[in-house]
C-alpha positions in Angstrom: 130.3 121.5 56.1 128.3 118.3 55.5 124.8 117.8 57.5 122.8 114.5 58.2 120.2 114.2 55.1 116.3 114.5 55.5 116.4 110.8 56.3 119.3 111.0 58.5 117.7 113.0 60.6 114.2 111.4 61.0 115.6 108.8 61.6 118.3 109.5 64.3 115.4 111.8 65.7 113.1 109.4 66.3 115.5 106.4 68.1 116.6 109.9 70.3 112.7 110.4 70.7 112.9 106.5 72.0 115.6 106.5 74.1 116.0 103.2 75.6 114.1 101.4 73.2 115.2 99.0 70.5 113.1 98.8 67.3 113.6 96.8 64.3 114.0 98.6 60.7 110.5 97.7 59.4 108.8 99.3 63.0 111.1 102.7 62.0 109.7 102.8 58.8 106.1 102.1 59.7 106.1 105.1 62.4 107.9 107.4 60.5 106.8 107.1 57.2 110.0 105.9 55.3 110.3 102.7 53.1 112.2 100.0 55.1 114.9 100.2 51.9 115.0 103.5 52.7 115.6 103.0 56.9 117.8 100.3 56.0 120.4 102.0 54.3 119.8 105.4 56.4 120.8 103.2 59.8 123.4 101.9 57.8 124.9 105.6 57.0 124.7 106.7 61.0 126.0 103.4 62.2 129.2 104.1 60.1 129.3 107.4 61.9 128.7 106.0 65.3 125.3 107.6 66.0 123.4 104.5 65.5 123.7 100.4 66.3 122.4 97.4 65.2 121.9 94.7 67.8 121.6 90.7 67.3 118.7 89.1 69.0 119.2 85.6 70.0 117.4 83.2 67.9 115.9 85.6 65.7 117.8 87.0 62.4 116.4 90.7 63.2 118.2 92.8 64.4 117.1 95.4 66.7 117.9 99.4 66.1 119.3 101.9 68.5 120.6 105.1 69.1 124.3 105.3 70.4 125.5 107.7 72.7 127.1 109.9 70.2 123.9 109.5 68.4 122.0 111.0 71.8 124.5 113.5 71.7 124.6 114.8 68.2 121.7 117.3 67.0 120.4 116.7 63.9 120.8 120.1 63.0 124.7 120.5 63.6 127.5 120.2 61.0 129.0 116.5 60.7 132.0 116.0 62.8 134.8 115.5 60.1 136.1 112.1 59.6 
């Protein structure tokens, strides 16, 4: 069975860790110790499984990063769900 990589899972970690808050990639990468290219595409990898979401923000062309409730619900440690 196919687990979250290293990245994966620092990264889902920490938006569990900050439940309720929305950060933007470059704030992710700062705290956790990632490159922003590296958070970029790792957000991009859970949001296609439904753990993660990007968020506009009105008149701003960031946009915010956040857990999804699947995301809460997963742990990093478990076996993907298959597709």
């Amino acid at each position: 069975m196919a687990k979250l990589s290293d990245s994966a899972k620092i990264v889902l970690t920490y938006l569990k860790d900050h439940d309720g808050e929305e950060f933007n990639h470059k704030v992710i990468a700062e705290d956790t110790g990632l490159s922003p290219r590296s958070v970029t595409g790792t957000v991009t990898g859970l949001q296609k499984r439904g753990f993660a979401e990007r968020v506009e923000v009105e008149g701003s062309k960031d946009k915010l990063i956040r857990a999804t409730a699947a995301g809460l619900a997963f742990d990093v440690d478990d076996d993907l769900p298959e597709n």
